[in-house]
C-alpha positions in Angstrom: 18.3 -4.7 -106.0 15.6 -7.5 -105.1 12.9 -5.4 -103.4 10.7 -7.3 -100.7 7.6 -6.5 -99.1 7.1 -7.1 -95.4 3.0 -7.2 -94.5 2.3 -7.1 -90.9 0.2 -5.8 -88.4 2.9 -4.9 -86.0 5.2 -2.1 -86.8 8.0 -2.9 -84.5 8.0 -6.6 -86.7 8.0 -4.4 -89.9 10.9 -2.5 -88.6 13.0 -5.0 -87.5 12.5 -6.7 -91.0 13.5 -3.5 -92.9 16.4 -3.4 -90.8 17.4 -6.8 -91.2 17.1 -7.0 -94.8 18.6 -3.6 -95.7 21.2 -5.3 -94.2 21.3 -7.9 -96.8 21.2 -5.6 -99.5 17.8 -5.7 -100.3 15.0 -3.0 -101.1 12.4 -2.9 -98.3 9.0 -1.6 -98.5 5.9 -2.0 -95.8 2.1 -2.7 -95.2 -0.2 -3.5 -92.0 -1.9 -5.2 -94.5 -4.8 -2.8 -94.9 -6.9 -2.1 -97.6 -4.3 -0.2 -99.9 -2.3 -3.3 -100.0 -3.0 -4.3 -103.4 -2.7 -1.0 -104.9 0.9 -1.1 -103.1 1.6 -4.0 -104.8 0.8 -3.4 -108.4 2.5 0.1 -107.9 5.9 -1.1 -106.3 6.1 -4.6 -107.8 7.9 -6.3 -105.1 9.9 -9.4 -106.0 8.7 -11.0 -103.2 6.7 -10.8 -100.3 6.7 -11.5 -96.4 3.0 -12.0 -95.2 2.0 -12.5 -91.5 -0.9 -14.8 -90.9 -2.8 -12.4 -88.2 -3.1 -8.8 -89.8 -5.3 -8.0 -86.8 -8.9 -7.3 -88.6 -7.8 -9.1 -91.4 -6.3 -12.8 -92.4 -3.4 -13.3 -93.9 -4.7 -16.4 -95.7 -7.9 -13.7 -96.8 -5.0 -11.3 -98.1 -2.8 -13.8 -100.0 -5.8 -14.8 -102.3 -6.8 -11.3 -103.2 -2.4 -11.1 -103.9 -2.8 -14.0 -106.1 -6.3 -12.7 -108.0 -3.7 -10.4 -109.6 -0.4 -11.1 -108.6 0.9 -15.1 -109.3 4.1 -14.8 -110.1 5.3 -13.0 -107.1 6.6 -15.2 -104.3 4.9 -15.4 -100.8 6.1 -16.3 -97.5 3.9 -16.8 -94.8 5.0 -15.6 -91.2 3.7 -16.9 -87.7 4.4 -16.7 -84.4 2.7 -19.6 -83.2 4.8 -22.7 -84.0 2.2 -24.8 -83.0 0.4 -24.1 -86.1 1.4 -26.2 -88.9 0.7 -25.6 -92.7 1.6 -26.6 -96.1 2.2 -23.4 -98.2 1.4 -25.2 -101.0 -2.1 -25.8 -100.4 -3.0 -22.1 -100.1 -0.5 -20.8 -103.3 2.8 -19.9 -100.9 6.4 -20.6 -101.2 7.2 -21.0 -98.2 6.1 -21.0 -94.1 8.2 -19.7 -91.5 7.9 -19.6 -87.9 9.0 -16.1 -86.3 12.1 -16.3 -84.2 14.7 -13.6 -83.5 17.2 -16.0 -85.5 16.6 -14.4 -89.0 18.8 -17.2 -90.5 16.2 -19.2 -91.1 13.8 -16.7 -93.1 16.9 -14.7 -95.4 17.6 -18.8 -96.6 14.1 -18.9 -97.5 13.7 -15.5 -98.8 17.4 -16.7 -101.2 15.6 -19.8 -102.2 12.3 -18.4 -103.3 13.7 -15.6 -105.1 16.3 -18.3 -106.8 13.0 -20.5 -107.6 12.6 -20.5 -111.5 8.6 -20.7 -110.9 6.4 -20.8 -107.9 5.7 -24.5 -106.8 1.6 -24.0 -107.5 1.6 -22.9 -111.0 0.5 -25.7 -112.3 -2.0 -26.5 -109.7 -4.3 -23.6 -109.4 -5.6 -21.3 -112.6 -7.6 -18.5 -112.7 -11.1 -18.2 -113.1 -10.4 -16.6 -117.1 -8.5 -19.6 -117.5 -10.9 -21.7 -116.2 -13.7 -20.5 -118.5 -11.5 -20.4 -121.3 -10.4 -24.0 -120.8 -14.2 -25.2 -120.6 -15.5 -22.9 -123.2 -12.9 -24.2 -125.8 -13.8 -27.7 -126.0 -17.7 -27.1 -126.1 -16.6 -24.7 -129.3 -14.5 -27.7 -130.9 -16.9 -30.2 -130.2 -19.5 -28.2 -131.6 -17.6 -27.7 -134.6 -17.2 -30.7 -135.4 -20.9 -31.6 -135.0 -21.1 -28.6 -137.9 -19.5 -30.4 -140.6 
């Protein structure tokens, strides 16, 4: 059983999710997106995750980088209720971006999809900071080697 969790502020929204994917046969856990968020993540290792843009004191955006500092392989969709506001989930290391209706169709295709993906569709635009360094390090090591001989 795929287990998904739902971050948002509201806990009527988180409720209706559970609910709704339960439904679907999936595993449902919860967050307001507080501070214990990450720790709930590396302890219940969710196959994919729901994130609201406004957490209230928090952003969503602010959340999903401190996800991906540990986290990159888990897929993220980002929730809004504000159509208005466009965004390509690419550019901030998301699957997907989904508008808040009270149709669900819409965001259980989405959720199918990026659970079906075979890898998220940033992986090989963003690295870490470790990889970083090691990717610059490893060249100045080479070239200095082969000023050596």
């Amino acid at each position: 059983m795929k287990r998904v969790l739902v971050i948002d502020a509201d806990p009527s929204i988180r409720l209706l999710y559970q609910e709704e994917l339960v439904e679907e046969g999936y595993e449902v856990i919860s967050s307001d997106g507080g501070n214990g968020v990450l720790r709930l993540i590396a302890e219940q290792r969710p196959d994919l995750i729901l994130l609201e843009l406004k957490l209230g004191s928090r952003n969503g955006l602010d959340v999903l980088q401190d996800i991906r500092k540990d986290s990159w392989s888990i897929p993220v969709i980002l929730l809004t209720a504000h159509p208005a506001f466009k965004l390509d989930p690419k550019s901030v290391s998301a699957h997907a971006y989904v508008t808040k209706t009270s149709d669900m169709t819409g965001l259980k295709q989405q959720i199918e999809k990026c659970l079906n993906a075979p890898d998220p569709p940033y992986k090989n635009v963003i690295i870490t900071a470790k990889e970083s360094r090691a990717a610059a390090v490893k060249p100045a090591v080479q070239l200095s080697m082969r000023f050596d001989e």
